[in-house]
Phi, psi and omega in degrees: 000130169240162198276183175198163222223125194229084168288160168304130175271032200279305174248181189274338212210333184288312164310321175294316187293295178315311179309277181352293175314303192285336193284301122034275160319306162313330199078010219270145180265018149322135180227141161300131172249319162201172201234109155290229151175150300338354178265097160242137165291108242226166180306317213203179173289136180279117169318081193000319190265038171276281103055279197286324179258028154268147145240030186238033211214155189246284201195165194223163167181204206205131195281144171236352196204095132264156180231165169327106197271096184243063181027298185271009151225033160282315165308317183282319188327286162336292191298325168313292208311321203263013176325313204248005189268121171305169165266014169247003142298135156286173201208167200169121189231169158202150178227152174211138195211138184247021164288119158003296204304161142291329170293341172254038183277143153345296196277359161259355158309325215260353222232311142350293180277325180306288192257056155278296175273355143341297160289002155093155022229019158280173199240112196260137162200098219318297205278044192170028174295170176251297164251182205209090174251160187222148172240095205226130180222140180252006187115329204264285193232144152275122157258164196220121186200194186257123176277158169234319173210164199230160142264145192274102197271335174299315177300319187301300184316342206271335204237021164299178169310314175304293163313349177280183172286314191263129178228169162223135179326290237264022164286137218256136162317119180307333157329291198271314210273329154317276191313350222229319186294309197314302170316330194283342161085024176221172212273168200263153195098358168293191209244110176248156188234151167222115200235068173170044255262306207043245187240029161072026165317335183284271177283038182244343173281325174301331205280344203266341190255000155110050163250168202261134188214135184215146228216121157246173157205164182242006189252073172357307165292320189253005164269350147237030141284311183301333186254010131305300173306317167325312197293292192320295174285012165063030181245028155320293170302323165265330183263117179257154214229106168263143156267090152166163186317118187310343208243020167232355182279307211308318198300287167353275187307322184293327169283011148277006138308091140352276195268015193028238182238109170318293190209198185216128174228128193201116150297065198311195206258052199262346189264168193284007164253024175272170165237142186226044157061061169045011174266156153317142164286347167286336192250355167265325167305325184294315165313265329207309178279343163307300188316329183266342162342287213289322168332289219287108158302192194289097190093357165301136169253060065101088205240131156190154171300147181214181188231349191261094187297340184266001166339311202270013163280352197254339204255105172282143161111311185255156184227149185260168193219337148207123179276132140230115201302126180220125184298122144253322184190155148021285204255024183202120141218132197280152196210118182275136172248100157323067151312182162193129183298143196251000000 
């Protein structure tokens, strides 16, 4: 049986980059078979908690059925799936569609099966189902399954910027810092170092996916706003908290490691209200990953954001392994970067 995988369509290539990573993460032997984007086809049905530690994902489940993409037989297609479902279970479905046509539009798909089942005799209920189906087409083929798991987009949200105690522009979206986590591609109980920590969005997602996690900042006020927000989401116990420059701390920690640092995930100072004591921002990251050099095996892996797509031309010791452009405005794009200690 095969699974299937529903990314965010927002950027082109990170949702994709992100699966991969977590998958990664996981340890899972899960194989792509094709990748539509925003649609992807998977070997087998996806391990529920895939879903849940993405943030660039709708949802994931397992295909039981495609078809033509025709209306009516999207409806028998429905009725199959649901045969064996009593009738005293609720039902809830979602559909998505990239297709052109209007009979193949989300809302008349979505308007179509409502009401059909409406009349029963299952008990449709979005907000409270017992089961859960999708219906998803790009136009070519209809799939038809069992949703298995969703991502928790409510949850993500409550820990945007606003909603903390402590907040900042230039803080990063739980979104992009889940998807950003996802990349480093390693398994959960490892050591992420952040040495540009701010208020601490980055690694309060790491820790939430069960990584081990330590954060410098040098700014006295947003370092204990980041350790108010920490206090707030209750991740105190995995995340330790430094005060002073990352590029006289970093040598410190490690040596108190045994086994030094798995990796590095760090939003650095590049936009114009961070402050970086009057250095280039380039030239402090580049300190900042010297420093962590020694830390760091062989194949570590190094996730962070830039406004410089040509960085790694600047940074000795690491080779990049992936870019990704993500559009802010017009006249601005940022770029997730992928490293590995070389």
């Amino acid at each position: 049986m095969k699974g299937l995988v529903y990314l965010s369509g927002e950027y082109q290539d990170l949702p994709l980059g992100e699966l991969r990573g977590a998958l990664r993460s996981m340890s899972s032997d899960l194989k792509i078979q094709e990748d539509r984007r925003p649609l992807i086809i998977t070997d087998r049905p996806p391990h529920p908690d895939l879903a849940k530690r993405m943030g660039h994902c709708h949802f994931t489940g397992e295909i039981r059925y495609s078809c033509d993409p025709d209306i009516n037989d999207i409806k028998r297609a429905v009725e199959e799936l649901l045969v064996d479902i009593s009738k005293n279970e609720s039902v809830s479905f979602r559909v998505k569609s990239t297709a052109r046509s209007k009979e193949l539009a989300s809302g008349n798909i979505f308007a179509q099966l409502e009401e059909r089942l409406i009349k029963g005799p299952w008990k449709l209920r979005h907000r409270s189902s017992i089961c859960k189906f999708f219906v998803v087409t790009d136009g070519g083929s209809v799939y038809i399954g069992w949703i298995n798991s969703e991502t928790d987009r409510s949850s993500l949200l409550s820990r945007r910027g606003p909603q903390m105690p402590y907040n900042r522009p230039v803080g990063m979206d739980p979104r992009m810092a889940r998807a950003m986590t996802n990349l480093l591609g390693i398994p959960k109980g490892r050591v992420i170092l952040d040495p540009f920590m701010g208020p601490g969005g980055l690694i309060m997602e790491a820790a939430i996916l069960g990584y081990k996690c330590i954060g410098i900042e040098r700014d006295p006020e947003i370092l204990r706003g980041a350790e108010e927000n920490i206090l707030f989401t209750g991740l105190d116990d995995t995340i330790e908290t430094n005060l002073g420059d990352c590029r006289n701390i970093i040598p410190d920690i490690i040596g108190k490691r045994e086994k030094g640092l798995d990796c590095i995930l760090t939003d650095p100072p590049f936009g114009k209200g961070s402050s970086t004591n009057g250095m280039e921002p380039l030239e402090l990251m580049a300190e900042a990953l010297g420093k962590a050099y020694n830390g760091l095996k062989k194949g570590s892996p190094v996730v962070f954001d830039t406004n410089d797509p040509e960085i790694h031309d600047k940074l000795e010791g690491y080779s990049v392994r992936e870019t990704y452009p993500i559009r802010v405005h017009r006249s601005m794009t940022r770029y997730i970067i992928r490293m590995e200690r070389k």
